[in-house]
C-alpha positions in Angstrom: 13.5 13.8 19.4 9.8 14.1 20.7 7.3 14.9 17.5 4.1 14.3 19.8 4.3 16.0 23.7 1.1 16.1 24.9 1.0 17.0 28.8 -2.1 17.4 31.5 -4.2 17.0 28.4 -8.0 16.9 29.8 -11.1 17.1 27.4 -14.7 17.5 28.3 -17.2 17.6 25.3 -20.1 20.0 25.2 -22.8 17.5 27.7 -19.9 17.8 30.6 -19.2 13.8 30.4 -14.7 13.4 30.3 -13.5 12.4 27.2 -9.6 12.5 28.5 -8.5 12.8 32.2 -5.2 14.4 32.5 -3.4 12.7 30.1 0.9 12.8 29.6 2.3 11.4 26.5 5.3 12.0 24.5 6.0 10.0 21.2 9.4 9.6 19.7 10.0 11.1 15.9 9.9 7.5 14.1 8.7 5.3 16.6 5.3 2.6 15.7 2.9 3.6 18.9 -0.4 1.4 19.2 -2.8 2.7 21.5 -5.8 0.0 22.8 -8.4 -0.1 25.3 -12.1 -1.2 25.7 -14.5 0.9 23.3 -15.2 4.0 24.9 -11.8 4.0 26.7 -10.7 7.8 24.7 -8.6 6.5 22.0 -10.1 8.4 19.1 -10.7 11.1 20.9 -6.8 11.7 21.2 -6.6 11.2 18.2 -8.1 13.7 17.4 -5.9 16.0 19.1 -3.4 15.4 18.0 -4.3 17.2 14.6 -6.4 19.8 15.8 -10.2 18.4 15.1 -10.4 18.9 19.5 -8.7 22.0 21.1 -8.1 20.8 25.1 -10.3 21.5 27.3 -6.9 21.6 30.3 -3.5 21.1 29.3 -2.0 21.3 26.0 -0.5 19.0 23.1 2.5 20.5 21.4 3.5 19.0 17.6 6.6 19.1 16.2 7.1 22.1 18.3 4.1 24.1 18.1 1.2 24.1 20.1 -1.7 22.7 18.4 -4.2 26.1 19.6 -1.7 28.3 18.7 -0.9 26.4 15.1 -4.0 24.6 14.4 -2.7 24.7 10.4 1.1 23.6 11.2 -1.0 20.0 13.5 -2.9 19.8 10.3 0.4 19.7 8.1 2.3 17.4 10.7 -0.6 14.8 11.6 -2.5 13.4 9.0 -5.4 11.6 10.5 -7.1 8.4 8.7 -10.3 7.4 10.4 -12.0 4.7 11.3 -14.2 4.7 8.0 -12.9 5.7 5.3 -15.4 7.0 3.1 -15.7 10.1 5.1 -12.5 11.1 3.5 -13.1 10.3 0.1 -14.5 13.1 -1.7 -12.8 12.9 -5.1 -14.6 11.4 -8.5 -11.6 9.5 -9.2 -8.9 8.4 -7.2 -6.5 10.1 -8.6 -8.5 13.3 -8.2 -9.2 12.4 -4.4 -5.3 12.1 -3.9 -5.1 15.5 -5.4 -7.8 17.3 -2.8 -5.4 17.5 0.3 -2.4 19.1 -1.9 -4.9 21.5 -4.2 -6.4 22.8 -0.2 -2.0 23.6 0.1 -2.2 25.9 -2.6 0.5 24.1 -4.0 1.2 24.7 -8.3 0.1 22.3 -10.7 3.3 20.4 -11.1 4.0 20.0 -7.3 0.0 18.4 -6.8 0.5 16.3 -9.8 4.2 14.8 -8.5 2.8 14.0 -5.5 -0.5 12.6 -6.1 1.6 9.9 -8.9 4.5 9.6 -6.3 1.7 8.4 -3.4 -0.4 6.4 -5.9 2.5 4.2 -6.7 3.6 3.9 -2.9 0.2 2.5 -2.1 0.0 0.3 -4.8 -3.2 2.4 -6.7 -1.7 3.8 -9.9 -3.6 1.2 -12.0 -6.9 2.6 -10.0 -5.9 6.0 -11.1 -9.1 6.6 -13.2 -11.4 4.3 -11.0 -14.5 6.0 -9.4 -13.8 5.3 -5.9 -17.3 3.7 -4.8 -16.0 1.1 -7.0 -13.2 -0.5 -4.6 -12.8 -3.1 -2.1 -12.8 -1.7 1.5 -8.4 -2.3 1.5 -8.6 -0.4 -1.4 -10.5 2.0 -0.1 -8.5 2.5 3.0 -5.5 2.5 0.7 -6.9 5.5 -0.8 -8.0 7.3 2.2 -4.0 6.8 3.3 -2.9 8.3 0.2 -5.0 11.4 0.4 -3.2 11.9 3.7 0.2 11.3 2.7 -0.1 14.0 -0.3 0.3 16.5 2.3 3.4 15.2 3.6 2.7 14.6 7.1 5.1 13.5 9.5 3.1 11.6 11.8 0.0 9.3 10.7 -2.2 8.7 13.1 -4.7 5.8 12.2 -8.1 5.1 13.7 -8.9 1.3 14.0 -7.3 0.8 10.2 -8.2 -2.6 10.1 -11.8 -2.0 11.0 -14.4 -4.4 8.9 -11.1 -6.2 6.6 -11.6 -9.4 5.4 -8.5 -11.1 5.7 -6.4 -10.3 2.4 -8.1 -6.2 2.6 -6.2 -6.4 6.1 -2.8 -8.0 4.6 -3.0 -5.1 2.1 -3.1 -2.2 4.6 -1.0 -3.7 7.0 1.9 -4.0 4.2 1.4 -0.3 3.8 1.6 1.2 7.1 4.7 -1.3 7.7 6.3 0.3 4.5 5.3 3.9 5.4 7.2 3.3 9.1 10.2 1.9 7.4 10.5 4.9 5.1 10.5 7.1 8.3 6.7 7.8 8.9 5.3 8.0 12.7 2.9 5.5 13.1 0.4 6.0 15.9 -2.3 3.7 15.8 -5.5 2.8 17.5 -7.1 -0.7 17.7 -8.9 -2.6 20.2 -8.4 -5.6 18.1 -4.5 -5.8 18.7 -4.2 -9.4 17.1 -3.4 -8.4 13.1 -0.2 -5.7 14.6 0.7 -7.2 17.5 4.0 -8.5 16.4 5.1 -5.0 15.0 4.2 -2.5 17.6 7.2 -0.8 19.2 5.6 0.6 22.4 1.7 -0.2 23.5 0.1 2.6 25.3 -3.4 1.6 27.1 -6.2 3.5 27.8 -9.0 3.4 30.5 -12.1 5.7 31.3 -9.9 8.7 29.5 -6.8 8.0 31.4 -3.0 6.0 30.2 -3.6 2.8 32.1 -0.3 1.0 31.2 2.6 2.4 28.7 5.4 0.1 27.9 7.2 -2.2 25.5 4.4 -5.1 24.0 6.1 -8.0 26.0 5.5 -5.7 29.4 2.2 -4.9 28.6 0.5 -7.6 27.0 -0.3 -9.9 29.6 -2.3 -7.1 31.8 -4.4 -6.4 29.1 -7.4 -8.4 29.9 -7.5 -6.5 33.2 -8.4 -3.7 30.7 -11.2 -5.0 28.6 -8.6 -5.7 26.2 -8.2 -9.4 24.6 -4.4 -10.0 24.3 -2.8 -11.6 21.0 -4.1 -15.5 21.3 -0.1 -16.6 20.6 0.7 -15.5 24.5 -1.8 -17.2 25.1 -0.4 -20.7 23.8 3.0 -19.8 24.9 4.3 -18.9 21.0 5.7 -16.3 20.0 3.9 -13.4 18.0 3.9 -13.6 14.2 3.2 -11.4 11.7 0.1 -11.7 9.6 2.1 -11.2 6.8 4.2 -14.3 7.0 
């Protein structure tokens, strides 16, 4: 089953210039989908479709079934979007209190918010942070956090902008452990990096993107070794003739 069919999807921002250029994707409830390309390539800004912060331009991008300019709220629901900083989602005093935003904006009663904000605390590993002021944490904590206030509104699909962005090497080891966890309970993954080294060994399907467009779309062992043609450095065990390994070994 498709969650994510997105077809003749074209985007032109407000100065004219293409941002995406007839674009066909679908995305398979469940699957782990990283999406690469040189900076400037479109990759956050389908992202960004995918929940509803861009209406296309041409062509449309359907969500679990509903079209995402006919059900902006329902792509909201379905996609929960993590970006590329995180502390332009934190907006809490505490971190318990910013886990609680996302489900207080449902409506949802007291009991409900308060189940889910302890349930995704302890899945991400911050329930001893509970009280913490979140200006206080390390950058993994603080993507950590920005995770949790997305997965307190249930999504189905979580769409991650360049997670590992500015991660020092355990911060990294930290998130990645996450997102692995949150695919193996079910989660969508959709991911975008142009650093594809630190996931590499766990992505299910590699989708590349160039000047707007899919460039290349296939399984990582197919893909990989035309990625430099793509301003894209591939995974520096190929290029020793190893295998990939995970950075969590």
């Amino acid at each position: 089953m498709n969650v994510i069919e997105i077809q003749n999807l074209t985007h032109r921002f407000p100065d004219g210039s293409l941002g995406l250029d007839h674009i066909d994707l679908t995305i398979r409830a469940g699957s782990f989908v990283l999406i690469t390309g040189e900076n400037g390539s479109g990759k956050t800004t389908l992202l960004k479709h995918l929940n509803g912060l861009l209406f296309p331009t041409a062509g449309s991008v359907i969500i679990d079934g509903k079209g995402i300019s006919e059900d902006p709220l329902h792509a909201r629901q379905a996609v929960g979007l993590v970006f590329q900083n995180p502390d332009t989602q934190i907006v809490g005093e505490t971190v318990s209190e910013d886990v609680a935003f996302g489900p207080e904006n449902l409506c949802l009663d007291r009991n409900e918010i308060e189940k889910r904000t302890h349930d995704v605390l302890t899945i991400l590993k911050l329930l001893p942070l509970a009280s913490q002021r979140p200006h206080l944490l390390s950058g993994g904590e603080k993507r950590r956090l920005a995770i949790a206030g997305v997965l307190a509104m249930k999504p189905k699909v979580l769409a991650l902008d360049e997670p590992f962005s500015s991660l020092d090497y355990p911060g990294t080891k930290q998130v990645l452990k996450q997102i692995l966890s949150l695919h193996e309970s079910g989660h969508t993954i959709v991911m975008t990096s142009h650093d594809i080294e630190k996931i590499a060994a766990h992505a299910e399907r590699v989708v590349v993107m160039k000047k707007g467009k899919v460039a290349l779309d296939g399984p990582p062992d197919q893909v990989f070794p035309d990625l430099e043609r793509f301003g894209v450095r591939p995974p520096c065990a190929l290029r020793w003739g190893k295998p990939l390994e995970s950075w969590l070994i």
